[in-house]
ZADO-1210 file (C-alpha; in nm, 4 decimals, padded with zeros to 6 digits):
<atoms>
<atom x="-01.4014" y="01.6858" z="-01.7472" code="UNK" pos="1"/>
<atom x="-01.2261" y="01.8138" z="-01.4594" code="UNK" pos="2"/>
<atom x="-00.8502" y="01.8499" z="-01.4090" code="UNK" pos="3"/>
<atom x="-00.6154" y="01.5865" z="-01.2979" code="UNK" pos="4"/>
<atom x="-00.4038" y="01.6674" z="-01.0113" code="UNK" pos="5"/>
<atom x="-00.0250" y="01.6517" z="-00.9955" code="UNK" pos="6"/>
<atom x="00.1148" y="01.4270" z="-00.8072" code="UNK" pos="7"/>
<atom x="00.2421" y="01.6709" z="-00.5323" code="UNK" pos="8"/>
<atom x="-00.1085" y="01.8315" z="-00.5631" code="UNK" pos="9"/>
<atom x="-00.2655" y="01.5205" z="-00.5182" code="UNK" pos="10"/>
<atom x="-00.0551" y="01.4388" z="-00.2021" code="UNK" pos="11"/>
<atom x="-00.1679" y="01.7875" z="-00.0364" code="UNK" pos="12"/>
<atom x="-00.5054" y="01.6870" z="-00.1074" code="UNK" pos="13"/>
<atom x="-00.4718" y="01.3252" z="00.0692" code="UNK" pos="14"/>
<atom x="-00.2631" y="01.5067" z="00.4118" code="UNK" pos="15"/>
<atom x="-00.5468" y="01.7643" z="00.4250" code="UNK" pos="16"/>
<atom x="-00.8258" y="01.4705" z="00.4819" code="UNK" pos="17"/>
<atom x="-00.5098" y="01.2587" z="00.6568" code="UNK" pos="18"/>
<atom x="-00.5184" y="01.5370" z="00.8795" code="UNK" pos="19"/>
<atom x="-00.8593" y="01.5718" z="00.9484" code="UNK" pos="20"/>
<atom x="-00.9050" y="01.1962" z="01.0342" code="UNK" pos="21"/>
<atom x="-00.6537" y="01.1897" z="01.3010" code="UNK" pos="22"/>
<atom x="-00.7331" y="01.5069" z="01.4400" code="UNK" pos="23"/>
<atom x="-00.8908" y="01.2818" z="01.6963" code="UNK" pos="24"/>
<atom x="-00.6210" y="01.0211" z="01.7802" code="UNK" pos="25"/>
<atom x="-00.5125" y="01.2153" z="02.0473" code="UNK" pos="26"/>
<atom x="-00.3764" y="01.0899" z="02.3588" code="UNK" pos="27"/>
<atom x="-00.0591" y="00.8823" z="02.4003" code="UNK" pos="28"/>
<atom x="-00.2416" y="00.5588" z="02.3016" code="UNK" pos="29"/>
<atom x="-00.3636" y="00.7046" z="01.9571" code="UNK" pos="30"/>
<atom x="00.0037" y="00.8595" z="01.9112" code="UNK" pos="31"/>
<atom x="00.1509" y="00.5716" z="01.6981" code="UNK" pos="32"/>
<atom x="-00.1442" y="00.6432" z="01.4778" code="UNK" pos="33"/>
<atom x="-00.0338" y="00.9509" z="01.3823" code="UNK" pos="34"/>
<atom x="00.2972" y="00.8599" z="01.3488" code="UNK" pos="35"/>
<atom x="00.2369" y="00.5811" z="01.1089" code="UNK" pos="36"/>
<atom x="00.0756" y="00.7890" z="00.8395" code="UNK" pos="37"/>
<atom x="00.2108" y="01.1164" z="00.9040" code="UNK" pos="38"/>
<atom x="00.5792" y="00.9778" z="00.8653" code="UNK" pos="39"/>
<atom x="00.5308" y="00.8278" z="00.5463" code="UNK" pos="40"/>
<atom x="00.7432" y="00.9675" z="00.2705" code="UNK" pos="41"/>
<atom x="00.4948" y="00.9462" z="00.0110" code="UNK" pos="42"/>
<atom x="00.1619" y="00.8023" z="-00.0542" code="UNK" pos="43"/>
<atom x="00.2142" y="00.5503" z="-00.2660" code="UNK" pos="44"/>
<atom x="-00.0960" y="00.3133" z="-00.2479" code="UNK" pos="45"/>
<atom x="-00.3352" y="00.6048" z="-00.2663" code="UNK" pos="46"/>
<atom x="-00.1780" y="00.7665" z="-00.5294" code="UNK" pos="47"/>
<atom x="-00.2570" y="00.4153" z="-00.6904" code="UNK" pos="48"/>
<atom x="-00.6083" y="00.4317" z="-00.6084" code="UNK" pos="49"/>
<atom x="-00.6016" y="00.7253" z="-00.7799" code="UNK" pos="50"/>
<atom x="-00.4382" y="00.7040" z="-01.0803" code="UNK" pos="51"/>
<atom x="-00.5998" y="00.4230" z="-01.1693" code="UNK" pos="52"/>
<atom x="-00.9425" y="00.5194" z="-01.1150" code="UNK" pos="53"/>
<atom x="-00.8447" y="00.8746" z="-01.3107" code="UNK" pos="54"/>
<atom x="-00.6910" y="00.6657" z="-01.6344" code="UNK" pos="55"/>
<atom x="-01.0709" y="00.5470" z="-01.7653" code="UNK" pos="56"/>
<atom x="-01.3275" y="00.7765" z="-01.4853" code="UNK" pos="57"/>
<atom x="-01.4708" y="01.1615" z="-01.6741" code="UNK" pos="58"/>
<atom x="-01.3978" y="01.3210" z="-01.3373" code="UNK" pos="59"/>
<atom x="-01.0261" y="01.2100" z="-01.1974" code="UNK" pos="60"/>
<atom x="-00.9382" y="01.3154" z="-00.8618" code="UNK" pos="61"/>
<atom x="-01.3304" y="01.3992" z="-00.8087" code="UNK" pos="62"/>
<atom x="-01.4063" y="01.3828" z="-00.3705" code="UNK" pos="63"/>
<atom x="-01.5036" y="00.9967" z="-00.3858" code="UNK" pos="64"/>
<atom x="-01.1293" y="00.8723" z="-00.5457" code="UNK" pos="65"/>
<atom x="-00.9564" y="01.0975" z="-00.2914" code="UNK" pos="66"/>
<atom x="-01.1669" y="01.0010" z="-00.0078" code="UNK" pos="67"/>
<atom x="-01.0777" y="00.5988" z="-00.1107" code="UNK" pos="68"/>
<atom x="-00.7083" y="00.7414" z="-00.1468" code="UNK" pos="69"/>
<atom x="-00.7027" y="00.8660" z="00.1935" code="UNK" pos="70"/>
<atom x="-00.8905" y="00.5258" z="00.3220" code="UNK" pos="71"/>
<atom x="-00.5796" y="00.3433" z="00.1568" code="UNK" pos="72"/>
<atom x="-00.3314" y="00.5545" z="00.3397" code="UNK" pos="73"/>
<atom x="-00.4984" y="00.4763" z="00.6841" code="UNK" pos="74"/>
<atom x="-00.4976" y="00.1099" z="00.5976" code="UNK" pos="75"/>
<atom x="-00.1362" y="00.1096" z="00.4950" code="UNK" pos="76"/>
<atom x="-00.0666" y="00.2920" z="00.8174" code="UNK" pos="77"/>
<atom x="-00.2418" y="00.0079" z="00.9934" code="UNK" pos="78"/>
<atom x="-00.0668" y="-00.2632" z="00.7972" code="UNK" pos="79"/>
<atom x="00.2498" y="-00.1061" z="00.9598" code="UNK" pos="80"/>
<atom x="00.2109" y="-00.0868" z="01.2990" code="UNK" pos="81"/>
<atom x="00.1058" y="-00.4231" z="01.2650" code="UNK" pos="82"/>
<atom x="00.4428" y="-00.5330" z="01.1300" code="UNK" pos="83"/>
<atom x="00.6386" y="-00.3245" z="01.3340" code="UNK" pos="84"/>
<atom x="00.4721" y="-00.4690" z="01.6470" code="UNK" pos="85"/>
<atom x="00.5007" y="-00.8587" z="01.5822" code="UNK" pos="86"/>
<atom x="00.8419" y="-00.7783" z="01.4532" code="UNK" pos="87"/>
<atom x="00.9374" y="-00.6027" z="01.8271" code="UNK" pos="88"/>
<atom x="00.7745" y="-00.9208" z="01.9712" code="UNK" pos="89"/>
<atom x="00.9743" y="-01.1311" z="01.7680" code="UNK" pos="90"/>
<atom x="01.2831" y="-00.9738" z="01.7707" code="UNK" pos="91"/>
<atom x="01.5457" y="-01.1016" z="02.0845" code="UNK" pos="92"/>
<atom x="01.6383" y="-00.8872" z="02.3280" code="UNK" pos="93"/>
<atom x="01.3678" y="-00.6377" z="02.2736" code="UNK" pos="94"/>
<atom x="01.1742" y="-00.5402" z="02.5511" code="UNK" pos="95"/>
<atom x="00.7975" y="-00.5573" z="02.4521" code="UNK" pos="96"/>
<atom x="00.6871" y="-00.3240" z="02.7224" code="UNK" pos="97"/>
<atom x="00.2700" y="-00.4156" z="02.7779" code="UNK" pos="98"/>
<atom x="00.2213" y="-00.0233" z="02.7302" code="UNK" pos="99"/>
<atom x="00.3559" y="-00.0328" z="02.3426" code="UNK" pos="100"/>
<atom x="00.2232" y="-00.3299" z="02.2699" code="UNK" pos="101"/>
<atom x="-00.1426" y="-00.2233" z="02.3896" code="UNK" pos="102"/>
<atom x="-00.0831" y="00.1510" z="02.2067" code="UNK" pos="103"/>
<atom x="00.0261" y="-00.0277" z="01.8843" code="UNK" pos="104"/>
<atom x="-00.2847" y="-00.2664" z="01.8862" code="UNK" pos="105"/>
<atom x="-00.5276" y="00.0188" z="01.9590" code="UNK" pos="106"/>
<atom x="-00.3653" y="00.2795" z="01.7211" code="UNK" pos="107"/>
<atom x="-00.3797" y="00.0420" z="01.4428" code="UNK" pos="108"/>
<atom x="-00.7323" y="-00.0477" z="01.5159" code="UNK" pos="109"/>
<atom x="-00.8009" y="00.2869" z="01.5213" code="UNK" pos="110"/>
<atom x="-00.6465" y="00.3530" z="01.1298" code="UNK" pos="111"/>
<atom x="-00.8181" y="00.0149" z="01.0356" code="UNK" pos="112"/>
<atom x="-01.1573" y="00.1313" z="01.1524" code="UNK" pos="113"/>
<atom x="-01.1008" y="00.4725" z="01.0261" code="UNK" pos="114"/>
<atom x="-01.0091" y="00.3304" z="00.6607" code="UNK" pos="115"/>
<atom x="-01.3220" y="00.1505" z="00.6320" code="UNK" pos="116"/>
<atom x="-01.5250" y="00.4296" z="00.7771" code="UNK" pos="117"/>
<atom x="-01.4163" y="00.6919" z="00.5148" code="UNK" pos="118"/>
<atom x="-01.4898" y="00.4071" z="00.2666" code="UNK" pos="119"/>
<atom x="-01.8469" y="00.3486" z="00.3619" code="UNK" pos="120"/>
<atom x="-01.8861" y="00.7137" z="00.3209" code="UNK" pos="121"/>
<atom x="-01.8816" y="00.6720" z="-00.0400" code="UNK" pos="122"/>
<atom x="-02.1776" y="00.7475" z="-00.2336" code="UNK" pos="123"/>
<atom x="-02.3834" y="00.5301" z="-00.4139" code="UNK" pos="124"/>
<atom x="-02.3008" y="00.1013" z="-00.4290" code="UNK" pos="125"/>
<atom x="-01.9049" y="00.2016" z="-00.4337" code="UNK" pos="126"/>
<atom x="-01.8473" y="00.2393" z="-00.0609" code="UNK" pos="127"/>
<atom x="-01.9462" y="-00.1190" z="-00.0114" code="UNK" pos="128"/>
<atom x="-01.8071" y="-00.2747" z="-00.3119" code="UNK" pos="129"/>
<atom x="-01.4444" y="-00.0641" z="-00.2056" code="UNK" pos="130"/>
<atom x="-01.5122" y="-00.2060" z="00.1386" code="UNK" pos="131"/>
<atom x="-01.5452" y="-00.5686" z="00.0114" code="UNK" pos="132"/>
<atom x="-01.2374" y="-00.5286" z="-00.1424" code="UNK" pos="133"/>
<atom x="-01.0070" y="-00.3782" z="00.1178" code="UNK" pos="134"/>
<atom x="-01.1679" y="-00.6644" z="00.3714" code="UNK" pos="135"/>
<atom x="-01.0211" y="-00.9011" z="00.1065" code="UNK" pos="136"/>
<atom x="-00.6354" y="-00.7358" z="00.1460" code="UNK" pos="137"/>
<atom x="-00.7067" y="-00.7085" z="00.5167" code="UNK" pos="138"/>
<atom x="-00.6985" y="-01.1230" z="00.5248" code="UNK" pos="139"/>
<atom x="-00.4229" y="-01.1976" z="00.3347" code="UNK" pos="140"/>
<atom x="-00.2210" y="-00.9597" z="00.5163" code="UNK" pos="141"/>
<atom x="-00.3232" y="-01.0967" z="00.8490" code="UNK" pos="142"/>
<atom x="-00.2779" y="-01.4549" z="00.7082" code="UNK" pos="143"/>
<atom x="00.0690" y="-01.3026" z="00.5792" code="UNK" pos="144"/>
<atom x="00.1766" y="-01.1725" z="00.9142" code="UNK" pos="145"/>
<atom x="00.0760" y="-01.4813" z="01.1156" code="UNK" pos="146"/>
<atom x="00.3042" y="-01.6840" z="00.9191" code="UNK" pos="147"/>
<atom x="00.6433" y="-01.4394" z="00.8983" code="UNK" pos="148"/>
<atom x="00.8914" y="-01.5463" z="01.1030" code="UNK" pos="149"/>
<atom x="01.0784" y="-01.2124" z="01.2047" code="UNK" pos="150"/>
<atom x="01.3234" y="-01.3911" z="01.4476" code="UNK" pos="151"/>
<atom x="01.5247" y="-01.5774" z="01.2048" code="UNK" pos="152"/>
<atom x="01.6639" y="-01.5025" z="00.8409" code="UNK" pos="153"/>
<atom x="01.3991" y="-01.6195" z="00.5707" code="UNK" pos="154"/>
<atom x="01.4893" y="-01.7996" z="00.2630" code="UNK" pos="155"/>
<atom x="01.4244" y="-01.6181" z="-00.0879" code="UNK" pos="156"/>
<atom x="01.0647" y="-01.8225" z="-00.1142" code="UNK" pos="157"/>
<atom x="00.9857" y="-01.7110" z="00.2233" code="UNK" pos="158"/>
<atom x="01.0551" y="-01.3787" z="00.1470" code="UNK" pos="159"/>
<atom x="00.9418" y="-01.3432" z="-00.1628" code="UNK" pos="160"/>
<atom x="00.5817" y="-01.4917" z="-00.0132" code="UNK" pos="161"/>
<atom x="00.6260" y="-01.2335" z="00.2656" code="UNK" pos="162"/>
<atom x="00.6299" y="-00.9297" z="00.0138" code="UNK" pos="163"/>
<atom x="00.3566" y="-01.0734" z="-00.2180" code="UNK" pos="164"/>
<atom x="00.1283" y="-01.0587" z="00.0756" code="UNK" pos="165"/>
<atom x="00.2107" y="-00.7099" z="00.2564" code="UNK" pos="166"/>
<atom x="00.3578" y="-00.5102" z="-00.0206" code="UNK" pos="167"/>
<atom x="00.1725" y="-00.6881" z="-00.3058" code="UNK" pos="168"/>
<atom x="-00.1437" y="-00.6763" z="-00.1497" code="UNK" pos="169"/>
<atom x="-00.1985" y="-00.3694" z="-00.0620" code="UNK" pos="170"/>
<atom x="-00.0379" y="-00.2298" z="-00.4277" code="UNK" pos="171"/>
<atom x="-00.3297" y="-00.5192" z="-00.5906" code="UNK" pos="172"/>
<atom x="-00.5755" y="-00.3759" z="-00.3409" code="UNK" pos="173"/>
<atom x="-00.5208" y="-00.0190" z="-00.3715" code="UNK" pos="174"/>
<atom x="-00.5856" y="-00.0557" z="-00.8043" code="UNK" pos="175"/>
<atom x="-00.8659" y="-00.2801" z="-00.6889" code="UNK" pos="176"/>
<atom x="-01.0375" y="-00.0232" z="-00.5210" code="UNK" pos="177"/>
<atom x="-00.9502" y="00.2779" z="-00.7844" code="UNK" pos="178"/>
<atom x="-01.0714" y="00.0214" z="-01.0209" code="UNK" pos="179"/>
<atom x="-01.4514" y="-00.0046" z="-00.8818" code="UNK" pos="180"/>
<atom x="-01.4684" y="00.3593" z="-00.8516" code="UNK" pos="181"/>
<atom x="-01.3964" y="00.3650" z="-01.2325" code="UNK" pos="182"/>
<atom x="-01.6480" y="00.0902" z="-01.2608" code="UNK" pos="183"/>
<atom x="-01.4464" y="-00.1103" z="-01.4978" code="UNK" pos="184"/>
<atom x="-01.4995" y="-00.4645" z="-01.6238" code="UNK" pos="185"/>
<atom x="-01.3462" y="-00.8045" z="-01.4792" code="UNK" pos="186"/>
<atom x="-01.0590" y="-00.8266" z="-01.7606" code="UNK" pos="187"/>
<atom x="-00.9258" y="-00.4669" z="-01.6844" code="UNK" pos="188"/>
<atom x="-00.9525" y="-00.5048" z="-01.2817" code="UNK" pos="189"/>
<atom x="-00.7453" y="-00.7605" z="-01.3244" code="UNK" pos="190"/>
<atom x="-00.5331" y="-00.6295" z="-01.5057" code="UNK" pos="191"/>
<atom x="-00.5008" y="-00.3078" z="-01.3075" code="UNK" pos="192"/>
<atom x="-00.4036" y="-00.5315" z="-00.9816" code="UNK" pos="193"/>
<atom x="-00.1317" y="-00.6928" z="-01.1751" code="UNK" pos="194"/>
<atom x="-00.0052" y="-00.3287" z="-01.2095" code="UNK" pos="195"/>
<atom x="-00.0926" y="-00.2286" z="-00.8424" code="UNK" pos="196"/>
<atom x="00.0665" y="-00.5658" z="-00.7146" code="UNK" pos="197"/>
<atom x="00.3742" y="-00.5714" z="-00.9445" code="UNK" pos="198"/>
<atom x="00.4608" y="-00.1958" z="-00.9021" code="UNK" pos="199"/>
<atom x="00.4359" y="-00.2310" z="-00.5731" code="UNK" pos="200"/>
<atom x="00.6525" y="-00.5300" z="-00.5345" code="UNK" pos="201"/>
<atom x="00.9530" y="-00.4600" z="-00.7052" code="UNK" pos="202"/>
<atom x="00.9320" y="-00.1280" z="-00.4974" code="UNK" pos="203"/>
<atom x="00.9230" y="-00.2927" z="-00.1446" code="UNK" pos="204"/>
<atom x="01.2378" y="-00.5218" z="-00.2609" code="UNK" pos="205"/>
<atom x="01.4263" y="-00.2514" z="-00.4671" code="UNK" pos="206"/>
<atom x="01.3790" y="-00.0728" z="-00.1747" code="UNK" pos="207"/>
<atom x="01.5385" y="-00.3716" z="00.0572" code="UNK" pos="208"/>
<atom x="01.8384" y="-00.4462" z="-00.1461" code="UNK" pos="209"/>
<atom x="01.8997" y="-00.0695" z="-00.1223" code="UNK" pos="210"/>
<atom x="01.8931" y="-00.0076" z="00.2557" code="UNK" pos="211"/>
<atom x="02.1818" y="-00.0759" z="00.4740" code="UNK" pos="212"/>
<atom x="02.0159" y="-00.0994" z="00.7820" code="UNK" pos="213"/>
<atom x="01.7805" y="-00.3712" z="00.9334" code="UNK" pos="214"/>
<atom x="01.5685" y="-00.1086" z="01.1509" code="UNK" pos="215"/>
<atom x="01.5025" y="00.0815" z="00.9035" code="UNK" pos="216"/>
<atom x="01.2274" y="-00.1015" z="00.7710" code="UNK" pos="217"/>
<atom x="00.9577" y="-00.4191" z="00.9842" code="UNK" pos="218"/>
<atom x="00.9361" y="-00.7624" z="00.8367" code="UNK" pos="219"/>
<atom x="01.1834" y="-01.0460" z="00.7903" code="UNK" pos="220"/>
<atom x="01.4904" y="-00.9172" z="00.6166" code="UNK" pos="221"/>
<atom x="01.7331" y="-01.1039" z="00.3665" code="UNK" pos="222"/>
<atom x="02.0954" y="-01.0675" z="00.2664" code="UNK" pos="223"/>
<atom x="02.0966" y="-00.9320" z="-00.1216" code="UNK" pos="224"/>
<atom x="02.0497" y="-01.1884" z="-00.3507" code="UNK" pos="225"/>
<atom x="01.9843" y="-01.2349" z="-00.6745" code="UNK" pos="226"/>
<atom x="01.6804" y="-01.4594" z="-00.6508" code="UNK" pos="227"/>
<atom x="01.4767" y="-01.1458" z="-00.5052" code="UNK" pos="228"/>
<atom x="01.6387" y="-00.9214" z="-00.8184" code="UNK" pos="229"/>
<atom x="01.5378" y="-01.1130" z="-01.0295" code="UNK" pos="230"/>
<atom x="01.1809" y="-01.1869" z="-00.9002" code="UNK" pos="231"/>
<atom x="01.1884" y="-00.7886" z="-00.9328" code="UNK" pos="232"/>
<atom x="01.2648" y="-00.8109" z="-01.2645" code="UNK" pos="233"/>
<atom x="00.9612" y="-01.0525" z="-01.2906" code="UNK" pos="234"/>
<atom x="00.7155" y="-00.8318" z="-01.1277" code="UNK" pos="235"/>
<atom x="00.8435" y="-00.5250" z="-01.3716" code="UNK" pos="236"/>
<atom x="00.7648" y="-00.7025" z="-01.6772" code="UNK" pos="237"/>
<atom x="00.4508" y="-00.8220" z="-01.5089" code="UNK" pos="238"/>
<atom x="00.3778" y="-00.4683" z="-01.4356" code="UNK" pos="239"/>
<atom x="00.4956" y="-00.3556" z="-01.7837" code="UNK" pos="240"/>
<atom x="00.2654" y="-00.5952" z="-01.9455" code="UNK" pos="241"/>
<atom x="-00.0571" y="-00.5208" z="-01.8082" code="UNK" pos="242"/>
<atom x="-00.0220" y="-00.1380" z="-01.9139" code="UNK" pos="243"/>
<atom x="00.0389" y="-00.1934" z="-02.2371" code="UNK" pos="244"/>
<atom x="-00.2734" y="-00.3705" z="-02.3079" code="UNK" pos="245"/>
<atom x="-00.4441" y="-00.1447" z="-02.0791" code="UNK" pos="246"/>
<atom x="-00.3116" y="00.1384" z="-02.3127" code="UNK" pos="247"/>
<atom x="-00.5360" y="00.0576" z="-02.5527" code="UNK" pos="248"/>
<atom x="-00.8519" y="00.1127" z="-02.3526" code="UNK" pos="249"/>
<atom x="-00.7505" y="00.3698" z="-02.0461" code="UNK" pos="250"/>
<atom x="-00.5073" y="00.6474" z="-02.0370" code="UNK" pos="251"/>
<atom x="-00.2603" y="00.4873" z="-01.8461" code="UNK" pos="252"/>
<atom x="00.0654" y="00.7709" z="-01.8886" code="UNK" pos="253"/>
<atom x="00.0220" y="00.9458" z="-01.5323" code="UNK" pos="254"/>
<atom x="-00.0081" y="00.5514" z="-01.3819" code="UNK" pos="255"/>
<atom x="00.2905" y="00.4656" z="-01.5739" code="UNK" pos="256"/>
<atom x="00.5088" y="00.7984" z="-01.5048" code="UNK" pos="257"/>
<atom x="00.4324" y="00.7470" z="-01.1003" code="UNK" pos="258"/>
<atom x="00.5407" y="00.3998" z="-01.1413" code="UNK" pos="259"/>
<atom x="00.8717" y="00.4573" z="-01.3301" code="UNK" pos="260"/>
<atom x="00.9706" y="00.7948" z="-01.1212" code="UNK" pos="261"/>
<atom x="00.8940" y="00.6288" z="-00.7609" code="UNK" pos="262"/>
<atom x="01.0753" y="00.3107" z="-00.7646" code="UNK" pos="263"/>
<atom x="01.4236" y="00.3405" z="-00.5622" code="UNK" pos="264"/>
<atom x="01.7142" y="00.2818" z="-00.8473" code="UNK" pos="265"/>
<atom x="01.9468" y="-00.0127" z="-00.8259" code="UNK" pos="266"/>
<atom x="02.0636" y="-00.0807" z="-01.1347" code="UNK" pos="267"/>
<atom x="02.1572" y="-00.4367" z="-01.0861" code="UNK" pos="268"/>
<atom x="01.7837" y="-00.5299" z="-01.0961" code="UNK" pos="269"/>
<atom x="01.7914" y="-00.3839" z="-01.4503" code="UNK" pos="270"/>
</atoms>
């Protein structure tokens, strides 16, 4: 059995091949490419794919989980361009200048097509079955983004609907794909994307309530309230759940350290 990385180890490891992908998005068009992924303060959803593939595989952090780590970190980078774009074309009194718009479309192409590339480089039956399964979070965060309404304040529900399909799917995606490379069964996938999607849920809206300002972050914003905290609440204990029944089957401590240590604090949704 090989080593498991740290998490700062495994981060080094995901920039390195990061790196190497988008050292061809050159050009002024391809910049926002770059910037998407290589401004990202962590790596959240492929240090998902990773952990959970490396709580049941022999060989964690072996070249095919990192390469389906780094694939996850070029689709999140594609997932936001695409919500910082419709929310600059939705937002009054922006100028959509034609040149962003077209540099945002064709960087995030670019990070799409790159994500499912490095995914079809996988050996064996996984690169297809991890591509069938990004394709799957690729539509429901289309279908998510078609239906936000960035130019006006969105109710709780609305809200709430917005972050189950942006946030949540790419958190229920990202274990989904770990979870074919560890070739587990149908009871454990699932409950490895209730992990992935609840993790990643209470993140995106501890991590709302927290900010104080609206450009900080795309997407439809809300005023605190104490619907969303507690729907946090709900997606902990979700979350919370699903490892410990997992616990009995995988080795789920790294998983559950990375999800306690890199959720933003705010004790009110305790």
């Amino acid at each position: 059995m090989t080593r498991e990385l740290s998490l700062s180890e495994r981060r080094d490891a995901i920039d390195e091949r990061l790196e190497g992908t988008l050292e061809t998005a050159r050009g002024d068009y391809l910049l926002p490419a770059r910037t998407a992924v290589v401004d990202r303060d962590d790596r959240w959803y492929g240090q998902l794919v990773a952990l959970v593939a490396n709580s049941v595989t022999d060989a964690p952090d072996s070249p095919s989980i990192l390469r389906a780590a780094t694939a996850m970190e070029l689709f999140r980078g594609y997932s936001l361009l695409r919500e910082r774009l419709l929310a600059r074309l939705d937002t009054p009194g922006t100028e959509a200048v034609a040149w962003e718009s077209n540099a945002a479309l064709l960087a995030a192409d670019y990070l799409q097509t790159a994500a499912y590339s490095m995914l079809g480089s996988l050996e064996g039956t996984a690169g297809g079955a991890c591509i069938e399964r990004l394709a799957t979070v690729s539509e429901r965060l289309v279908e998510t983004l078609a239906d936000a309404d960035f130019d006006s304040q969105p109710t709780p529900a609305a809200y709430r609907s917005f972050v189950d399909g942006t946030a949540g799917a790419l958190g229920r995606g990202a274990a989904d794909i770990g979870a074919t490379l560890a070739a587990v069964d149908d009871r454990q996938r699932g409950r490895f994307e209730t992990v992935g999607r609840g993790g990643s849920v209470e993140r995106r809206i501890r991590d709302d309530v927290a900010t104080d300002t609206v450009s900080s972050r795309p997407g439809p914003r809300v005023r605190d309230d104490r619907q969303l905290r507690r729907y946090a609440r709900a997606q902990h204990a979700d979350a919370t759940r699903a490892l410990r029944t997992l616990s009995s089957t995988a080795d789920v401590d790294s998983l559950r350290e990375f999800l306690g240590r890199n959720v933003p604090t705010d004790p009110e949704l305790h």
